[in-house]
C-alpha positions in Angstrom: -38.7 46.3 276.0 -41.7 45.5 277.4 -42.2 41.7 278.8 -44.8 39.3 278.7 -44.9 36.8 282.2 -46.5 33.3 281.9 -48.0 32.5 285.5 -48.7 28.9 285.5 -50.0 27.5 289.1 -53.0 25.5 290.3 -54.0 28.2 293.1 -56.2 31.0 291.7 -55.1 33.0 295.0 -51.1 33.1 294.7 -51.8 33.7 291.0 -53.6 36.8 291.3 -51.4 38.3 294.0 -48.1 37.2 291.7 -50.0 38.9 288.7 -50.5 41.8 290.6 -47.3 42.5 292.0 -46.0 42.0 288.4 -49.0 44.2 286.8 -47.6 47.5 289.4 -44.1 46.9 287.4 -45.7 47.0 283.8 -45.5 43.8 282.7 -48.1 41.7 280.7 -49.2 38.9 282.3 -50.8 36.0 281.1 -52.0 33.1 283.4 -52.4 29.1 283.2 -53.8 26.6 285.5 -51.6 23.5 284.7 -49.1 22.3 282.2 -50.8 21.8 279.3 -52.3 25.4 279.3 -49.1 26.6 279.7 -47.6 25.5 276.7 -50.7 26.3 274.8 -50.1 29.7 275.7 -46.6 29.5 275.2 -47.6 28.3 271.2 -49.8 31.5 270.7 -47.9 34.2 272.8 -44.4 35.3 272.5 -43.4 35.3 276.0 -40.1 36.3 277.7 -40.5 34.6 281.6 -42.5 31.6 282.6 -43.0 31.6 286.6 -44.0 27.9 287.2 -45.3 25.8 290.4 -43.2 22.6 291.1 -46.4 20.7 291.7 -49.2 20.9 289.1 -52.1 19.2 288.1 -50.6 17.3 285.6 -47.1 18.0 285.2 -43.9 18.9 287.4 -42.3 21.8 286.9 -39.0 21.3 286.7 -40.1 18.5 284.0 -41.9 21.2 282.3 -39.0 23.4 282.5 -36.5 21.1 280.1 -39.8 21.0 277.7 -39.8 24.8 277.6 -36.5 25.3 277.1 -36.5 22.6 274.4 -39.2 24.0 272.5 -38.8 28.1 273.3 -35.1 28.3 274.0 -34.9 31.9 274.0 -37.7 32.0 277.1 -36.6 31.8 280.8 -38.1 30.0 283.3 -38.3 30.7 287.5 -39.7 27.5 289.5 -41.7 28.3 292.7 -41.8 25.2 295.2 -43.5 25.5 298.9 -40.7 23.4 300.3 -37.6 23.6 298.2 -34.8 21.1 298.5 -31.5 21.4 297.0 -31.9 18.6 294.8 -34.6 20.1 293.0 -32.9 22.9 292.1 -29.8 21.6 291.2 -32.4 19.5 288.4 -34.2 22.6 288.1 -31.3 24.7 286.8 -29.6 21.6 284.7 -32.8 21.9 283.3 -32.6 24.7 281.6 -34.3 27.0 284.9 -33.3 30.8 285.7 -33.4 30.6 288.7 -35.7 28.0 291.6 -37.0 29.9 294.6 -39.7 29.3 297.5 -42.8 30.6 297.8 -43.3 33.2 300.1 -40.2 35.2 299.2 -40.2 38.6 299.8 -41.1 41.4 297.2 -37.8 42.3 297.4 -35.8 38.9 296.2 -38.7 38.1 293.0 -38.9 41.6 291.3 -34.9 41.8 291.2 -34.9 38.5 290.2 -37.7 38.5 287.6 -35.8 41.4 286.1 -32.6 40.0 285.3 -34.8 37.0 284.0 -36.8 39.6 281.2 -33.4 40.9 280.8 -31.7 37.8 279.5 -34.8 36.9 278.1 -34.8 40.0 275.7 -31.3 39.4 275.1 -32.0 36.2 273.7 -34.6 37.2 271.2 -32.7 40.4 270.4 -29.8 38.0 269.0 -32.6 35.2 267.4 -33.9 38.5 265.3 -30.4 39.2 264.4 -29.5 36.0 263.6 -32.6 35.5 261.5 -31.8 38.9 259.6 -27.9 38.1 259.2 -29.3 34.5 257.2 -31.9 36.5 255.4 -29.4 38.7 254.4 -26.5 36.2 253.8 -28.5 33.3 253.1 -30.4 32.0 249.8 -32.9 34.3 250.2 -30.2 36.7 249.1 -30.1 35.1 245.4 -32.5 37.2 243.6 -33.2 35.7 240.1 -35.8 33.1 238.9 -34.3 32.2 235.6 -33.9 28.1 235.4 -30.0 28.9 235.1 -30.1 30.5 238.6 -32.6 28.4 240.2 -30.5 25.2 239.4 -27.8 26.5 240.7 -29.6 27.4 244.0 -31.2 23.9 243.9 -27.9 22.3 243.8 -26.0 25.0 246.1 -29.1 23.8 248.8 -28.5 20.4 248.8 -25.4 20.3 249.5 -25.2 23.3 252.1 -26.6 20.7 255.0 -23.3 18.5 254.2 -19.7 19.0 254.6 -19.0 18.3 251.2 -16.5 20.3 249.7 -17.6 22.5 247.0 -16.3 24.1 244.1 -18.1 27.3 242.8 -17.0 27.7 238.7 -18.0 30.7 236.2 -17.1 34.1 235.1 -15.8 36.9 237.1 -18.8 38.7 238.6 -21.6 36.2 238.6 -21.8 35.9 243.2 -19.7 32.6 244.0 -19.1 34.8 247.1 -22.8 35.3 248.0 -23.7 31.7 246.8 -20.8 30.6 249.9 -22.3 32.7 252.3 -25.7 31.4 251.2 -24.0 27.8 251.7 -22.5 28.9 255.0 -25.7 30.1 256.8 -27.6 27.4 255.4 -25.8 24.5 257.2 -25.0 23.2 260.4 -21.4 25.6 260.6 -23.7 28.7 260.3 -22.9 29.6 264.3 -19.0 29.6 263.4 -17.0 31.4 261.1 -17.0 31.8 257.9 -13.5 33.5 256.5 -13.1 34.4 252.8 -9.2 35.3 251.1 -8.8 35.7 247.5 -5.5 33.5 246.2 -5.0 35.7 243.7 -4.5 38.9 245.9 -1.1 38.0 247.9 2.2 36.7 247.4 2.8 33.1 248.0 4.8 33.7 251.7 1.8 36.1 252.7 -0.9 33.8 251.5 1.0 30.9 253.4 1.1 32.5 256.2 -2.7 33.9 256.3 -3.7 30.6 255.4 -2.3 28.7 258.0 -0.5 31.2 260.3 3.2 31.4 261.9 5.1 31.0 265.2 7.2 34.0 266.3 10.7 34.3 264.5 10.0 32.1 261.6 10.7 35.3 259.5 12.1 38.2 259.2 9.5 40.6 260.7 7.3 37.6 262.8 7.5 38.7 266.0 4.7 36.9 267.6 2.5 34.1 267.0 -0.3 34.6 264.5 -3.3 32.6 264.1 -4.1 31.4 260.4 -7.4 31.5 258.4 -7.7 27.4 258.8 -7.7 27.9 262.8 -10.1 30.7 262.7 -12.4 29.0 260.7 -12.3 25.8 262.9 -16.0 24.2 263.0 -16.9 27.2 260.3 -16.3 27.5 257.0 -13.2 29.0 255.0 -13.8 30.4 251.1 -11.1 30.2 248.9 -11.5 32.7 246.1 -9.9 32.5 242.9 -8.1 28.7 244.2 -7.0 28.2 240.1 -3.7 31.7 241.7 -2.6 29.6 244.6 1.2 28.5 243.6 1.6 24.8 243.2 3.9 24.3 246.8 0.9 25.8 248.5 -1.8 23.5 246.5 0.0 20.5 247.9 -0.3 22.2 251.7 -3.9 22.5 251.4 -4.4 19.3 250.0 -2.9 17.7 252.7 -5.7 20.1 254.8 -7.9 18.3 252.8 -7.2 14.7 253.5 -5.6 14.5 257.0 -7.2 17.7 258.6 -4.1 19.0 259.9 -1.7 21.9 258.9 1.4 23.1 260.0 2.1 26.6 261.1 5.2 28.7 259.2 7.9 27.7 261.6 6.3 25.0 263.4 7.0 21.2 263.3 3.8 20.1 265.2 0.9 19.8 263.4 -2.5 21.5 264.3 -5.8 19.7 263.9 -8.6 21.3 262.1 -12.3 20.9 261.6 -13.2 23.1 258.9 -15.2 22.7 255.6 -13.9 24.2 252.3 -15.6 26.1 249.9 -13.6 27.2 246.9 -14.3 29.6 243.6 -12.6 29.8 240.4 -13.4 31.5 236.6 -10.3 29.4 235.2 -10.8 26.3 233.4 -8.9 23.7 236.5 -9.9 20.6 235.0 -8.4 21.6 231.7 -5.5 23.0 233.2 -5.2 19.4 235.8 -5.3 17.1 233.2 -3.0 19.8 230.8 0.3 18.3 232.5 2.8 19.7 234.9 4.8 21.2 232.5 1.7 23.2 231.4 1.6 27.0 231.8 -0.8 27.9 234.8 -1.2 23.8 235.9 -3.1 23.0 238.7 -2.6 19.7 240.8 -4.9 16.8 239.4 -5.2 15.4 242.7 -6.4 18.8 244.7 -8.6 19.5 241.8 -10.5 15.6 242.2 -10.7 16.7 245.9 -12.2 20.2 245.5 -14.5 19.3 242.6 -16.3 16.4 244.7 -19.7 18.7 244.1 -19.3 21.4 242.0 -22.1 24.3 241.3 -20.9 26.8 237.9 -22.6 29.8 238.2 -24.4 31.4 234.8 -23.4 34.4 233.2 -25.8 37.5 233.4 -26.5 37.1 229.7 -28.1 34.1 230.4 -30.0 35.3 232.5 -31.7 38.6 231.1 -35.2 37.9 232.3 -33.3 38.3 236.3 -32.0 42.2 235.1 -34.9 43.8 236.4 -34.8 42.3 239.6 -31.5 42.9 240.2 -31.0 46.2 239.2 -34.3 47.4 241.2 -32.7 45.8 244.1 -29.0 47.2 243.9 -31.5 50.5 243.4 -32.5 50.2 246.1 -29.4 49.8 248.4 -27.5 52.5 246.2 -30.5 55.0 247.2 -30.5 53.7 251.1 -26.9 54.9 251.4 -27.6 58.1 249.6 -30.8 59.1 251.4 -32.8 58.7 248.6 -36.2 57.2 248.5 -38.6 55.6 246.5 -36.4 54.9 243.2 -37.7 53.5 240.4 -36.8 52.3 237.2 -37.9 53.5 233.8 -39.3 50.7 231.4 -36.5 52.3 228.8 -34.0 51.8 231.2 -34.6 48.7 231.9 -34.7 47.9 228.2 -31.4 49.2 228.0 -29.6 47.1 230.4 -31.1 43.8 229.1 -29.5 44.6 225.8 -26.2 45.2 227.0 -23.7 42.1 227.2 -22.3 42.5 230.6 -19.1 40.9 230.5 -18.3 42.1 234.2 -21.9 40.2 235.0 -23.6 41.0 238.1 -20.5 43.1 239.6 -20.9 45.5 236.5 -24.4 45.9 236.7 -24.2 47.0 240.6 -21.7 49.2 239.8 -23.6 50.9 237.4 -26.8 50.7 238.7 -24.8 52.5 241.8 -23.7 55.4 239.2 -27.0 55.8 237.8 -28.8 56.6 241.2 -25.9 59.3 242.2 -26.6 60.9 239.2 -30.2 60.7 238.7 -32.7 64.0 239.7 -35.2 63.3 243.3 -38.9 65.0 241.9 -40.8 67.6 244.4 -42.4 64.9 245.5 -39.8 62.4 246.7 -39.3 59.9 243.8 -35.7 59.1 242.1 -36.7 57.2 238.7 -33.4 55.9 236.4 -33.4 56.9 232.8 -31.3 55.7 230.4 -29.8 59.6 230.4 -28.1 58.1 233.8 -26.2 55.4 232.0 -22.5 55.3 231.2 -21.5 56.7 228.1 -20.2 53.6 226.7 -23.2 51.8 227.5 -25.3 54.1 226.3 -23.4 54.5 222.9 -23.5 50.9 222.5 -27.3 50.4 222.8 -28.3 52.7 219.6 -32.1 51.4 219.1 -31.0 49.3 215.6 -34.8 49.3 214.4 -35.0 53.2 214.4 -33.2 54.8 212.0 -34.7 57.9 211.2 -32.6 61.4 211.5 -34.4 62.6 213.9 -34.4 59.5 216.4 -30.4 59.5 215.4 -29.7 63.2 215.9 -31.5 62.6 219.3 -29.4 59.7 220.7 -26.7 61.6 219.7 -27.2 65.2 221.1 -28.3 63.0 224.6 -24.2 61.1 224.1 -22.6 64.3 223.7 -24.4 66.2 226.8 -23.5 63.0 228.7 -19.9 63.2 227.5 -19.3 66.9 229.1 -21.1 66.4 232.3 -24.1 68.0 231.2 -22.1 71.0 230.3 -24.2 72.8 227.5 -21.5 75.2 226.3 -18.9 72.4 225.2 -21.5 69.9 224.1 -22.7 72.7 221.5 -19.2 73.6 220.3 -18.6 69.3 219.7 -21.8 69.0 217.7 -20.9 72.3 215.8 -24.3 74.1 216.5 -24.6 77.7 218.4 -25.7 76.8 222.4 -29.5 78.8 221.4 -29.7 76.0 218.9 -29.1 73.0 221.2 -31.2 74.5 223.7 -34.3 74.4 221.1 -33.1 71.1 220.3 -33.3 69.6 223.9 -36.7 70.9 224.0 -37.7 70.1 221.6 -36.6 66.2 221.7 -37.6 66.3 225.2 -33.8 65.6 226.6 -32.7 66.3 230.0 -29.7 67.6 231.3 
């Protein structure tokens, strides 16, 4: 990658020759005569290496150096002093410096040295860009939707990200309480740890015990070494607890314990093991009915967990009640579907998109990816490079259930239904004749006729 060098030094002469040693190895360079100059560079250039005098004008360069590094972290810094001393560069480096060298150094000692400084220095804004895509991609700018249902529940799921609050993420199956946690995750101060998700629901109670909170060897049958629970790899992150409202009651008491004393004990062990971890947990049950239900209720969950989990809770809407967010959504899943498959440039028909805002979408946002996903294998790439979605891409029993009520005509019905039946067998002509009783010359002149494809 090719690096931009920030000269800053009061003597024009040792400038230019630095500059010009550094031009012959294709670098950028970009001068100042003081301090101040320097870091008004620094605000309008992104620069990987500042080279800095210890004596300037009006600054000293090793001070300058911790300002740097405060405000351009990602930016290294090598101090040139006439006479060097090895308390200055012992302040230098705790400073934040690269390296602190003398003037007058051979050739030999500063390109090396100013290499392995770019290096780092790309390094570092290689992982800023990464980390910056990661939140993008993770983060709230993930939540596509601007329905007020949506938007409240991003309001709420933003103010209490830069907490430690525990939260508790209710609604239907489907709706994202996984990508509103991430979202949570990456927007508070945990972001640079872990964030671990297990589903409750998905594993016996022993095997959710012990992935929760780990074992010592021999504490079962089959546990021949130490394993390392969720809860510790999650310390200073973030652990998601899907589908809490499964967890068996003997466990619900171990995690609240979690909760209120920040400890755990291993499977097997009798010391406990501090944790710093915040808890984000999902459910589409009813827990506070279920709580307050009784013990001797079927499915009860424990009153006292659920008081502890529900100190902020966010429910998530349904994507009926959110139509007007459809669009969006299933341009964007369109999008990623056709990335994978090599397509390019999909679009989405205004009839399509009709269709899908009339359907009911009990599975919510998970069924709509899932067929969005279907409807860009199946749909035809033009000569010139677009994919657009139909409603002749949709599922059969979507399509079936979206019969336009306000056109009732035979020849609108006879339509919808010749484009079912051909959707039914795959597209295969022969069979879809012999179900709608008509000779295959005849469906053919039909299909043309109504303008179906297929």
């Amino acid at each position: 990658m090719p690096a931009t060098i920030l000269l800053i030094d009061d003597e024009p002469r040792l400038r230019q020759l630095l500059a010009r040693i550094l031009q012959l190895e294709g670098y950028t360079i970009l001068e100042a005569e003081n301090g101040r100059a320097g870091l008004k560079t620094l605000e309008r250039e992104a620069v990987q290496l500042v080279i800095s005098d210890v004596k300037l004008p009006d600054k000293n360069g090793i001070e300058l150096t911790a300002q740097i590094k405060q405000l351009y972290p990602a930016t290294e810094v090598i101090v040139l002093t006439a006479y060097g001393t090895i308390a200055d560069g012992v302040t230098a480096i705790k400073n934040g410096a690269f390296d602190y060298i003398t003037k007058g150094d051979d050739n030999d000692r500063i390109i090396p040295l100013v290499s392995r400084a770019v290096e780092k220095a790309n390094l570092q804004f290689r992982i800023r860009q990464l980390e910056a895509q990661m939140s993008q991609r993770l983060g709230f700018e993930s939540i596509v939707g601007h329905s007020k249902a949506v938007q409240l529940a991003v309001d709420l799921a933003r103010r209490v990200a830069t907490t430690d609050t525990t939260v508790l993420l209710t609604g239907e199956t489907g709706t994202g309480k996984e990508v509103f946690a991430q979202a949570i995750h990456q927007a508070s101060p945990r972001k640079a740890q872990s964030f671990v998700a297990i589903n409750c629901g998905a594993l016996g109670k022993d095997i959710l015990e012990s992935e929760l909170f780990g074992h010592r060897a021999g504490a079962f049958t089959g546990a021949s070494r130490d394993q390392k629970g969720l809860f510790a790899e999650a310390d200073r992150g973030t652990i998601f607890l899907d589908e809490i409202g499964e967890m068996p009651l003997d466990l619900q008491a171990k995690l609240l314990r979690v909760l209120e004393t920040h400890e755990f004990l291993r499977v097997g062990d009798t010391k406990p093991t501090k944790t710093d971890v915040r808890v984000i947990a999902a459910t589409n049950r009813g827990l506070e009915q279920e709580a307050h239900a009784g013990p001797s209720s079927p499915g009860h969950f424990r009153l006292d967990l659920y008081y502890r989990l529900s100190v902020f809770s966010i429910e998530l809407p349904p994507l009926r009640d959110r139509r007007d967010d459809i669009p969006d959504l299933a341009l964007q899943f369109a999008r990623q579907a056709a990335a994978k498959l090599g397509k390019r440039d999909v679009q989405l028909s205004q009839t399509f998109v009709q269709r899908l805002q009339q359907h009911p979408w009990k599975g919510n946002i998970r069924e709509l990816k899932n067929v969005i996903e279907r409807a860009v294998i199946l749909a035809d790439t033009r000569p010139d490079g677009t994919t657009e979605l139909t409603p002749g891409t949709l599922p059969f029993d979507l399509q079936s259930s979206l019969l336009d009520e306000t056109a009732l005509d035979l020849a609108t019905v006879e339509k919808g239904h010749i484009r079912r039946v051909i959707l039914h067998t795959n597209g295969h002509k022969p069979e879809a004749a012999k179900l709608l009783g008509i000779g295959l010359t005849t469906l053919y002149r039909k299909m043309a006729e109504y303008g179906i494809e297929g």
